[in-house]
C-alpha positions in Angstrom: -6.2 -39.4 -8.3 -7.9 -38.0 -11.1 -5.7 -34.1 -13.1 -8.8 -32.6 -13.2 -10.2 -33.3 -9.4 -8.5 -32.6 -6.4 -9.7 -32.6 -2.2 -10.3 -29.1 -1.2 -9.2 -30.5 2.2 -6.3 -32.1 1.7 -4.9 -28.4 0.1 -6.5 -26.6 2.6 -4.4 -29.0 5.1 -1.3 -28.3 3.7 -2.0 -24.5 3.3 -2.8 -24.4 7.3 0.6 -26.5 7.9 2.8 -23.6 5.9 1.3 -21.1 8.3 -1.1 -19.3 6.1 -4.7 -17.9 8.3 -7.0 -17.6 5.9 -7.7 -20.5 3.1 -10.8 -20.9 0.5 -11.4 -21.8 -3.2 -13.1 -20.2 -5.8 -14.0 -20.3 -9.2 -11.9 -19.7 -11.8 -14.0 -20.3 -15.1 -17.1 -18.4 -14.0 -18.4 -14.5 -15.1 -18.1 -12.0 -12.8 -18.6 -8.2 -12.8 -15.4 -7.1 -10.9 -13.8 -6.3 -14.6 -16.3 -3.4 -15.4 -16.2 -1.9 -12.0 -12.2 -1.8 -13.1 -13.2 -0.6 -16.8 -15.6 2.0 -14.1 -12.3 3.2 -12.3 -10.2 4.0 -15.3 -12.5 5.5 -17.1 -13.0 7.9 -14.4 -9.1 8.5 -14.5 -9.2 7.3 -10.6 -6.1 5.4 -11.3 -4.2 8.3 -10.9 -0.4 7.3 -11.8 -0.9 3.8 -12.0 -1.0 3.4 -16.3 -0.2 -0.3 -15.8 -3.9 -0.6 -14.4 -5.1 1.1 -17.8 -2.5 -0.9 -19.9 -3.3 -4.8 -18.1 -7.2 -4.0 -17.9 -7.8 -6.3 -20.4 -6.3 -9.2 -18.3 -7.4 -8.3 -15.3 -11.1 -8.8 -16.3 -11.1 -12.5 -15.7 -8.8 -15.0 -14.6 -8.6 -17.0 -17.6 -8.0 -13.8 -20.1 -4.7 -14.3 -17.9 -4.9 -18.3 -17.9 -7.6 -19.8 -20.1 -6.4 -23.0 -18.4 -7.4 -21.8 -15.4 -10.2 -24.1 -13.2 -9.9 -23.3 -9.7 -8.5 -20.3 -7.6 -7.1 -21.2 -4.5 -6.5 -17.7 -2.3 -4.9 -17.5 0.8 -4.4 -15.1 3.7 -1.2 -14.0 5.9 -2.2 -11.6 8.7 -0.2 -8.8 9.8 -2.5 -7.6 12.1 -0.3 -4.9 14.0 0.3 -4.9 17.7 0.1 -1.2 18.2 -2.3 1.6 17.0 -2.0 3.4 13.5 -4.4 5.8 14.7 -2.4 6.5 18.2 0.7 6.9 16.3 -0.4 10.1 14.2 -0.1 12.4 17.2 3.9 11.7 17.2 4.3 14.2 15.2 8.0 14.6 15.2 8.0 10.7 14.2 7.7 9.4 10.8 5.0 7.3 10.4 5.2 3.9 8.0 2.6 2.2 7.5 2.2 -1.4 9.3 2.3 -3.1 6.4 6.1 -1.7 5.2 7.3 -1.6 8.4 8.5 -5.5 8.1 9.9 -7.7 5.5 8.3 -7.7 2.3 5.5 -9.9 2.4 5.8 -10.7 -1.3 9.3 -12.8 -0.7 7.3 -14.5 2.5 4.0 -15.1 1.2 5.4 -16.2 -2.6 7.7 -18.3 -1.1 5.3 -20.2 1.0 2.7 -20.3 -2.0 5.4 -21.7 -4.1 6.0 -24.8 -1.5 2.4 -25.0 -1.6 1.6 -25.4 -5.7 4.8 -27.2 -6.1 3.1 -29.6 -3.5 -0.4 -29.3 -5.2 1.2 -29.9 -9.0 2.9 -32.9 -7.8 -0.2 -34.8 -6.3 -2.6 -33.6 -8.6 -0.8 -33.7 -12.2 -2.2 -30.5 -12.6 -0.2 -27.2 -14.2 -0.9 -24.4 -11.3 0.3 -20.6 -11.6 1.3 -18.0 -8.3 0.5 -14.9 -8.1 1.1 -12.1 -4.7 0.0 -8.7 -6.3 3.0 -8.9 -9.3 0.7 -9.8 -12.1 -3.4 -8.7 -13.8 -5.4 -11.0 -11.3 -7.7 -9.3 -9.0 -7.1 -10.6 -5.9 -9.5 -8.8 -3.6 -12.7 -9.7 -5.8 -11.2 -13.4 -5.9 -11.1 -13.6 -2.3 -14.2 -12.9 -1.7 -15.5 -15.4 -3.7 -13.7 -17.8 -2.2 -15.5 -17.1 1.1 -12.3 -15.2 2.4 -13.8 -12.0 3.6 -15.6 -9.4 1.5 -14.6 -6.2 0.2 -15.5 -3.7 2.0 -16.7 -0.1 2.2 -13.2 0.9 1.6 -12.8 -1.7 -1.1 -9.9 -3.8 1.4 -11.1 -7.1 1.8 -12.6 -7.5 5.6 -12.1 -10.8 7.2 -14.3 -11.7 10.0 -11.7 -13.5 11.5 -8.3 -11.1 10.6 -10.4 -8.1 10.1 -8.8 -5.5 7.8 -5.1 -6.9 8.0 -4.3 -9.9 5.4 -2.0 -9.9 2.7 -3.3 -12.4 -0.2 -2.2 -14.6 -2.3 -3.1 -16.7 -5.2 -2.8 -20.1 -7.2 -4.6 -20.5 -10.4 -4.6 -24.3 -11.7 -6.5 -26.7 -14.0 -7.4 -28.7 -11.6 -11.2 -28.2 -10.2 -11.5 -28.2 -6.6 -14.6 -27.6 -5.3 -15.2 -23.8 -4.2 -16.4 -22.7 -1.3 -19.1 -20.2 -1.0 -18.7 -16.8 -1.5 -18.8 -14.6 1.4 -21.8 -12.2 2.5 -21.0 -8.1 2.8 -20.8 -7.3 6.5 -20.4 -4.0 6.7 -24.2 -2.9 7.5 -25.0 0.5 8.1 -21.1 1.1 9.3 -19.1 4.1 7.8 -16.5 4.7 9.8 -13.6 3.9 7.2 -15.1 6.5 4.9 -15.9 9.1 7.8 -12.0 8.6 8.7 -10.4 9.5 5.3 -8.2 12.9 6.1 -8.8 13.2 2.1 -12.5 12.2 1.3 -10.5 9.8 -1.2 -13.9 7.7 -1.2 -16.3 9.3 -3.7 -19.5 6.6 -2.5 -19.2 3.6 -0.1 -17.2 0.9 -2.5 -15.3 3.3 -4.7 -11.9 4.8 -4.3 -10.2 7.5 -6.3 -6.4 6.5 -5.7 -5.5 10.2 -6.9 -7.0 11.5 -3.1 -5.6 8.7 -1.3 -2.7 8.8 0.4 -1.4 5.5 0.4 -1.0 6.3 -3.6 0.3 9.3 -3.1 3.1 8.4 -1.0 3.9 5.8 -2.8 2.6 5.5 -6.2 2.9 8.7 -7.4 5.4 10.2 -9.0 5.8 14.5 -8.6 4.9 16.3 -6.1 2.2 15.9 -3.5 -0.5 17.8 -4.4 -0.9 21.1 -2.0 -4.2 20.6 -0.4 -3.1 17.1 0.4 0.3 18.1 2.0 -1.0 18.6 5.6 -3.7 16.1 5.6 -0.5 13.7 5.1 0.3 14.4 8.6 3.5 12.5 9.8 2.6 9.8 7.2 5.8 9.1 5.1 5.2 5.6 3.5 1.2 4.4 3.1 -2.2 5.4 5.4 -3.6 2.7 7.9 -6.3 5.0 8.6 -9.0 3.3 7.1 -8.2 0.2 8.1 -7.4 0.9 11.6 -10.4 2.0 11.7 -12.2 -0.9 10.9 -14.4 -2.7 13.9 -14.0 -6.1 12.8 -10.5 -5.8 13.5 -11.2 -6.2 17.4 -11.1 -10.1 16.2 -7.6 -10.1 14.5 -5.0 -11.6 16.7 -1.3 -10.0 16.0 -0.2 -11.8 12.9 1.7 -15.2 13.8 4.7 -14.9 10.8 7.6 -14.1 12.7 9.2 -13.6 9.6 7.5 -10.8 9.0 7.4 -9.4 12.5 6.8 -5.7 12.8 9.8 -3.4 13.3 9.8 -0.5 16.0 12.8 1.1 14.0 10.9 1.1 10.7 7.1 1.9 11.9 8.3 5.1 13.5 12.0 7.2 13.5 13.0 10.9 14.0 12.3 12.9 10.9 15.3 14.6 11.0 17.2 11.2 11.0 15.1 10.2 8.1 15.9 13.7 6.2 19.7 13.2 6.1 19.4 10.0 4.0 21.5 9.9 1.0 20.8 7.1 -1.5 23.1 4.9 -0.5 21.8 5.0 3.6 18.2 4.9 2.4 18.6 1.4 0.6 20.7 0.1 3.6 17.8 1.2 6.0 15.1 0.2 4.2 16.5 -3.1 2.1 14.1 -6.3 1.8 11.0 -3.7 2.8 7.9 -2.5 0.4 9.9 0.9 1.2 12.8 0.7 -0.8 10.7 0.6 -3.9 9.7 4.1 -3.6 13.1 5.1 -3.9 14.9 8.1 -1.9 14.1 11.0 -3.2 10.3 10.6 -3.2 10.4 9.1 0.4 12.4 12.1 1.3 9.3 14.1 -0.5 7.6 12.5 1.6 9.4 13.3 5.1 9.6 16.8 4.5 6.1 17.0 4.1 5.9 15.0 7.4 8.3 18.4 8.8 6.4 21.1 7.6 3.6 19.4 9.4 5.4 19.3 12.6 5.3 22.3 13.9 8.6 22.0 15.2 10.8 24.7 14.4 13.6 22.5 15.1 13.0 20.4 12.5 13.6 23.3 10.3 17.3 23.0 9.5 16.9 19.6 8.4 14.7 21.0 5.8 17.2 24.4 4.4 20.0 21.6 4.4 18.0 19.9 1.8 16.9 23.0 -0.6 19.6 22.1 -2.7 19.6 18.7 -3.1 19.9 17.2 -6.9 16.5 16.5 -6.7 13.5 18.9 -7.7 10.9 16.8 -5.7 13.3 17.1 -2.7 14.1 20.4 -3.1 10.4 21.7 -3.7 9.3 20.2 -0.4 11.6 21.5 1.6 10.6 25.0 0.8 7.2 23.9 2.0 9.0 22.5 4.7 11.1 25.8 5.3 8.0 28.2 4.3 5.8 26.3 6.9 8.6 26.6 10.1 10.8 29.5 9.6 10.0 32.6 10.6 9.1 35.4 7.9 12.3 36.9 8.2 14.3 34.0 8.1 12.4 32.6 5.5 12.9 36.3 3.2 16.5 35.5 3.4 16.2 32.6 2.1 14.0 33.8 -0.9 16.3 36.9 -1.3 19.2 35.2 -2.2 18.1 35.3 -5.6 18.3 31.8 -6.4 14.4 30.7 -7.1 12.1 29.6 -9.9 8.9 29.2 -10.5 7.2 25.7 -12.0 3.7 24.7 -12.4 4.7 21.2 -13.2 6.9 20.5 -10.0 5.3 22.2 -6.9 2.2 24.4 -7.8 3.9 27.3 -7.9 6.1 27.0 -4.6 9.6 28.1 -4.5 12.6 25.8 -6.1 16.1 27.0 -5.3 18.4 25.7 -8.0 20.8 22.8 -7.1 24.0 24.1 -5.2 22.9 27.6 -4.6 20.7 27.5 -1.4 21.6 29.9 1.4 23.6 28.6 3.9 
């Protein structure tokens, strides 16, 4: 068989046999607009924390400024289509919350792994040089899919799948071969706006668009200081990621729970105690969370991000888990658990703590709430 052609169904075969759901081909050497609509979104500064959007722009425009090689796109789809409800789960509030995605193995060692068996396959019968790629490198993904008949992008610019709804991880190989795309798929969202009306942030500034810096999901993990105040209690018990606007999402009433049992969802990672999560050193937080998207956050923001999850509480309970944490090495730490402690200790309680003399006052770290020095919080 010919380098440069290759059957779409014979790698659409072998796609379906490794357990992917979701299969298509598109175009690899054609224009498309999806790099200005990027060029849009940084220029705006909507990228928030992420500079490695700014600094890989360039190569993200197009698949061949990544690959000029590059013929044919082959995406695929994994489903992790939960088997409970992201929305139900807000209301436990002395739970935190992770979002169904993290909540499991890392998809990228599944999904690459798989893709890998799959252009190892596809290079061998075809003679033609192929690339992988699940979200670690400039290719656009999301746009990509959808021309490749995948889904579309919807109103809250996550691909939808008529089939898997909001819940599919992609991935991608680029090769020289050409294989024949498929068509790319129609917008389906009609006059629908419920994953914009659902946004506890009004992170969406128009149907399409996205500003990452009022979006949870980026803010617990992406970014790096302090959560923002007016976003602390719209985080809820959130403490990795927001499903919200894809919960929402009524196409999903067609997405079967995903099928990789690798990537099964854990109950003991989707929601814990948030006083068991609060007494994590470094050391207990890589242990619980190894081989998950969470461990990439690190400790001491994911601990940020559970005492946010306390102060929202309301439990007054949950307050000593934050005062045993005002002195922790950690300025992110310790400036959420005063929110924490400010927001469930009593005024008297909370004067003592203040009294003891050991505060300071930073702009840069917690907009002006209380730090207590490391070592000196009262006991």
């Amino acid at each position: 068989m010919s380098a440069s052609v290759f059957s779409k169904a014979l790698v659409e075969a072998r796609a379906r046999a490794l357990g992917f759901d979701a299969f298509g081909v598109a175009p690899a050497d054609e224009a498309w607009n999806s790099g200005a609509r990027l060029e849009e979104f940084i220029a705006a500064g909507r990228q928030g924390d992420m500079d490695w959007l700014a600094r890989e722009a360039h190569r993200r425009a197009h698949p061949q400024r990544l690959w000029p090689e590059a013929k044919s796109a082959i995406l695929i789809g994994q489903s992790y289509a939960p088997s409970d409800d992201s929305l139900a789960l807000l209301e436990e509030r002395g739970q935190g919350l992770v979002s169904a995605y993290a909540a499991r193995r890392d998809y990228h060692d599944i999904v690459k792994g798989k893709l890998k068996q799959l252009a190892q396959w596809l290079a061998l019968e075809s003679g033609a040089e192929v690339k992988v790629f699940v979200d670690t490198a400039p290719l656009m993904e999301k746009p990509l899919a959808q021309r490749a008949g995948l889904g579309w992008q919807g109103k809250h610019t996550n691909l939808v799948s008529r089939e898997h709804g909001s819940w599919l991880f992609l991935g991608a190989i680029l090769t020289a071969a050409e294989i024949e795309p498929d068509a790319a798929h129609e917008d389906h969202c009609g006059s629908c706006r419920a994953c914009l009306d659902v946004c506890p942030t009004n992170a969406f500034p128009a149907p399409y668009q996205l500003d990452a810096r009022r979006c949870l999901a980026y803010l617990s993990i992406e970014h790096q200081g302090q959560i923002p105040a007016e976003f602390r209690a719209p985080m809820g018990n959130r403490i990795f990621g927001c499903d919200d606007c894809l919960a929402v999402c009524p196409w999903n009433k067609f997405a079967a729970d995903a099928r990789e049992t690798r990537m099964s969802l854990r109950e003991d990672l989707r929601l814990a105690p948030l006083s068991e999560l609060a007494a994590l050193d470094d050391a207990a937080f890589r242990t619980r969370f190894a081989g998950t998207p969470v461990k990439r956050t690190g400790r001491d923001r994911f601990v940020r991000n559970v005492l946010v999850a306390i102060g929202n509480s309301g439990d007054a309970a949950l307050a000593p888990s934050a005062e045993a944490l005002l002195d922790d090495p950690s300025p992110l730490v310790r400036g959420m658990a005063v929110w924490a402690c400010r927001r469930l200790l009593g005024a008297e309680r909370f004067a003592q703590l203040r009294a003891a003399g050991l505060a300071r006052e930073t702009n840069a770290e917690v907009r002006h709430e209380w730090i207590p020095e490391p070592g000196g919080a009262l006991k």
